[in-house]
LUMMITOR-130923 format. One line per 10 residues: number of its first residue (from 1); their letters; for each residue x, y, z of C-alpha. Coordinates in Angstrom, 3 decimals. Each point is the difference from the previous one (the first is absolute). Layout:
<rs>
NUM) a) X,Y,Z | ...
</rs>
This chain:
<rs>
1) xxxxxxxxxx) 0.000,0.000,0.000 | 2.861,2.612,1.125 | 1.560,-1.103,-3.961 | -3.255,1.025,-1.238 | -0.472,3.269,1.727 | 3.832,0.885,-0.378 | -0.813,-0.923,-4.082 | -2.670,2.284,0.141 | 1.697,3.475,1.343 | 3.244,-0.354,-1.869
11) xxxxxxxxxx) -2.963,-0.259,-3.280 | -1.663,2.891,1.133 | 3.713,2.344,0.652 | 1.234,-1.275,-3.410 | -3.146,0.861,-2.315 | 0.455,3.279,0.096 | 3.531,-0.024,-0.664 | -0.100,-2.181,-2.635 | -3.146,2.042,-1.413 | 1.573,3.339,-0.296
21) xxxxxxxxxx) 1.130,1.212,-3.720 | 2.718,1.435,-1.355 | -0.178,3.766,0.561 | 1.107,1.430,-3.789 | 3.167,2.812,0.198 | -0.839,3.542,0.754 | 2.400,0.642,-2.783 | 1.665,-1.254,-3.093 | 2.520,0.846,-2.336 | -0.778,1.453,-3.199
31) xxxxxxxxxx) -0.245,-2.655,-2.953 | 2.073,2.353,-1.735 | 2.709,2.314,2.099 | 0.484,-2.813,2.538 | 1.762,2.177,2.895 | -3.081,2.301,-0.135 | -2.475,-1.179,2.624 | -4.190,0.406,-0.607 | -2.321,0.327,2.513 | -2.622,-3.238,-1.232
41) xxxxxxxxxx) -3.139,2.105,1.617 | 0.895,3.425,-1.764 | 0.970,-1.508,-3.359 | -3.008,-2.041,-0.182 | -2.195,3.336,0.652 | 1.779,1.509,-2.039 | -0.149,-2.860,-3.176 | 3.704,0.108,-0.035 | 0.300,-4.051,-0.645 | -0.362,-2.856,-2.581
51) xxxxxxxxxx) -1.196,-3.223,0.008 | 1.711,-2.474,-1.859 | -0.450,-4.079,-0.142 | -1.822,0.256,3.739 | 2.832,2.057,1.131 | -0.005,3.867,1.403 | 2.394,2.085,-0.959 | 0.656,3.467,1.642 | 1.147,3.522,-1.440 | 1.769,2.680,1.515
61) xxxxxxxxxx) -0.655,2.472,-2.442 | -1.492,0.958,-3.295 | 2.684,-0.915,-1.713 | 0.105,-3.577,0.636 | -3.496,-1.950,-1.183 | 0.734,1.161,-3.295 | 3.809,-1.911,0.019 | -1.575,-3.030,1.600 | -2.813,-0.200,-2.599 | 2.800,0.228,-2.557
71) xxxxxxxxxx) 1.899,-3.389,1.004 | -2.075,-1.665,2.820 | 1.977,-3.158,0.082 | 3.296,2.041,1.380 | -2.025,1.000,2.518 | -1.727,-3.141,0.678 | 2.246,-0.950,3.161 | -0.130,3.257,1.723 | -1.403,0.249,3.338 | -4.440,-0.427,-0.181
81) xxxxxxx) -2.550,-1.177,2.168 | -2.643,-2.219,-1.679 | -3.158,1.830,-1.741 | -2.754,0.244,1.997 | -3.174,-1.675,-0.708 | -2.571,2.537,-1.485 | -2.269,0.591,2.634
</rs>
């Protein structure tokens, strides 16, 4: 019985460990000028990103969309989150 009830509270202190998900980054690098970092909240307000074969890519600046849109697949393995599912 003591198994049984020892079974039970280590269940019930591990669920919600185990159930917590990965928080995403507060930032990310630009796709394009890697040492420039982008605030994810502002530059999705702000439609400063890409999505690209279920990946998010972020932009620091005007300048950048328009480079990565040029030759995506150089860009391909720079930092992104995955795109969100449309709501």
């Amino acid at each position: 019985m003591k198994k049984v009830i020892l079974s039970v509270v280590i269940a019930a202190v591990m669920v919600p460990v185990f159930a917590q998900t990965k928080k995403e980054p507060e930032e990310i690098a630009c796709a394009v000028m890697k040492d420039h970092k982008v605030n994810i909240a502002k530059a999705t307000k702000s439609k400063m990103f890409t999505d690209y074969k279920g990946r998010r890519y972020f932009f620091c600046c005007a300048g950048c969309p328009g480079q990565f849109k040029d030759n995506p697949d150089k860009f391909k393995d720079a930092p992104s989150i995955p795109t969100p599912k449309a709501k």
